[in-house]
C-alpha positions in Angstrom: -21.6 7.3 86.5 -17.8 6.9 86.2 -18.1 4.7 83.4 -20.6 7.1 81.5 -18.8 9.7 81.7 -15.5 8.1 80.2 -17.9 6.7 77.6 -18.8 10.2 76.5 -15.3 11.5 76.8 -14.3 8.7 74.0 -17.4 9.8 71.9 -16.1 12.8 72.3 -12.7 12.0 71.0 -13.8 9.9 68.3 -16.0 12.5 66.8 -13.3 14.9 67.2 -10.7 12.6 65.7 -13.5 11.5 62.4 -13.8 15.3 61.6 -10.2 15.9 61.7 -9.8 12.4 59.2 -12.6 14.3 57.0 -11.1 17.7 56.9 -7.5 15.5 55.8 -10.0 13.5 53.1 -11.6 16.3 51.6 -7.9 18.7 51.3 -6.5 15.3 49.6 -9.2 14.8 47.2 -9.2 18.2 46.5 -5.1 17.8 45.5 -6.2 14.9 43.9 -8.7 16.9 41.4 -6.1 19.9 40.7 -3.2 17.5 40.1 -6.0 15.7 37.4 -6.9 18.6 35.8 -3.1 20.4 35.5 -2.6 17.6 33.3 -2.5 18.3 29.2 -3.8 15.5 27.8 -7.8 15.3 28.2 -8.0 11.7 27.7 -6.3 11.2 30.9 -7.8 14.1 33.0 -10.8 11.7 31.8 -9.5 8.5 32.6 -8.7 9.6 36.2 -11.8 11.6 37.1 -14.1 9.3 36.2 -11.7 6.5 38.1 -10.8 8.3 41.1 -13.9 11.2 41.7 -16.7 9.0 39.8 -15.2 5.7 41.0 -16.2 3.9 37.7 -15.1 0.5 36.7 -12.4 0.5 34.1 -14.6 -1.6 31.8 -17.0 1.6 31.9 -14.5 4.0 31.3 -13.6 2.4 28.4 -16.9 2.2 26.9 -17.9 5.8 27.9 -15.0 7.0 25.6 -15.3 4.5 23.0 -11.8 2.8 23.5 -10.6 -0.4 24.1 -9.7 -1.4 27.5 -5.9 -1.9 27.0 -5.6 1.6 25.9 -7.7 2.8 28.8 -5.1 0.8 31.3 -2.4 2.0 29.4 -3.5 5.7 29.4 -4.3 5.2 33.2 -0.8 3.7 33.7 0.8 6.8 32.2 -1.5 9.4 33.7 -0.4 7.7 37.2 2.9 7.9 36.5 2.5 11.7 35.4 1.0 13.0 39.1 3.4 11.1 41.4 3.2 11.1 44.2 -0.3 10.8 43.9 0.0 7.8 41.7 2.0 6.2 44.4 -0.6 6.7 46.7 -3.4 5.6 44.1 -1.3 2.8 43.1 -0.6 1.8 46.5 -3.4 3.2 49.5 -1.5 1.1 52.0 1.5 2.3 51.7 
């Protein structure tokens, strides 16, 4: 009985502990979108959504938009370097 108990009690914390780690995911991504879209230039608001919100492949991006994939890393590079510290954290998620 002990042994249930403290079983449930960890449930219990665990479950309490995902929702607080979902309430911190959705209030980032939610940064994450209005940092994208203050940016001016379209083509990177683009480049990022469809990276970061759509999680497509670079090599899709690219041919969604009709550019080469250079010029899609180099606008991504840029648009990353526009919204720090979120390109920090895009850049580097470990950190």
């Amino acid at each position: 009985p002990e042994t249930v108990e403290r079983t449930r009690e960890r449930i219990d914390g665990l479950k309490m502990q995902i929702e607080a780690d979902s309430r911190m995911v959705e209030k980032l991504n939610a940064q994450m979108i209005a940092t994208i879209e203050a940016l001016d230039d379209w083509r990177i608001q683009e480049i990022l959504t469809r990276r970061y919100v759509g999680h497509e492949s670079f090599e899709a991006i690219a041919e969604a938009m009709n550019y080469d994939l250079r010029w899609i890393y180099r606008l991504h590079q840029q648009g990353l370097e526009l919204t720090n510290p979120i390109g920090d954290i895009l850049l580097n998620p470990a950190a």
